[in-house]
N, C-alpha and C positions, 0 to 999 in steps of 0.2 A: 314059414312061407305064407300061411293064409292071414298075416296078421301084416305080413308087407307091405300088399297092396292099399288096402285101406287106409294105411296109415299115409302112404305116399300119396293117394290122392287128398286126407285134409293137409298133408303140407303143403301140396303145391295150390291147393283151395286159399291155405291162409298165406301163402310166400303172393300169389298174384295181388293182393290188393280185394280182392272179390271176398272179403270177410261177411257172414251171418252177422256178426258183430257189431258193425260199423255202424255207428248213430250220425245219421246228418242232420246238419241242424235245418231248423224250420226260421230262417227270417224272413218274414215280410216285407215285401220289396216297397220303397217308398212310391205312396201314388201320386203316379201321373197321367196328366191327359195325354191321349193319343192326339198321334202327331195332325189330323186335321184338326180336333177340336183343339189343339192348342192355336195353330192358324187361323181359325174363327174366333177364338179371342182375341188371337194379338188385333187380328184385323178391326176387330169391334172397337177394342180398346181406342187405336189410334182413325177409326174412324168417327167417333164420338168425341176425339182432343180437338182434332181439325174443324169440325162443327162447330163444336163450342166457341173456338175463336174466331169462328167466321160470325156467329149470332155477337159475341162479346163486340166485335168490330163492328158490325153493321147498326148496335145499339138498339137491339131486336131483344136483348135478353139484360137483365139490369147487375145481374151477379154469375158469379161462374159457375153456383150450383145451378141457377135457374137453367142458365145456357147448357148446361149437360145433362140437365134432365129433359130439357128440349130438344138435344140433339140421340138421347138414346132413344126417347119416343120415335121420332125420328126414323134413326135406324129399324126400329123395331116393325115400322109403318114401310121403309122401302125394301126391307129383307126378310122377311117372316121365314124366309127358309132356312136363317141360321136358328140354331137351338145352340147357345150357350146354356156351357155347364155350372153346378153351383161354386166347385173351385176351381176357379179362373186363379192363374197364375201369379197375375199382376193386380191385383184386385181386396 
């Protein structure tokens, strides 16, 4: 009788699921930007396209690298409060 109990409770310990035993695995979740700073990219991104072709059109910038690095100056001069991240999604 005193060896009953005991025993009844590791079964019902190992029948629930709640084993000592159990090893979870450790994956590493793949990273991402939280969801503002993915919006401050995308925003950058296609704020900096639209530039670009507006300087490319207006014949203000002679190449489209030039015009996109005119247009993230730019940006960078009328929004200083964004803080883009170093991995940018689309980028």
């Amino acid at each position: 009788m005193k060896y009953s109990v005991p025993a009844l409770l590791l079964a019902l310990t190992l029948a629930s699921g709640c084993s000592l035993l159990q090893v979870k695995s450790k994956k590493s979740a793949p990273v991402e930007l939280p969801p503002a700073a993915a919006v401050e990219a995308e925003f950058h991104d296609r704020w900096v396209a639209q530039r670009a072709h507006e300087l490319l059109g207006a014949g203000t910038a002679k190449t489209e690298d030039e015009a996109k690095a005119m247009a993230a100056a730019e940006f960078a001069k009328q929004y200083p409060f964004i803080r883009l991240r170093a991995a940018k999604s689309n980028s």
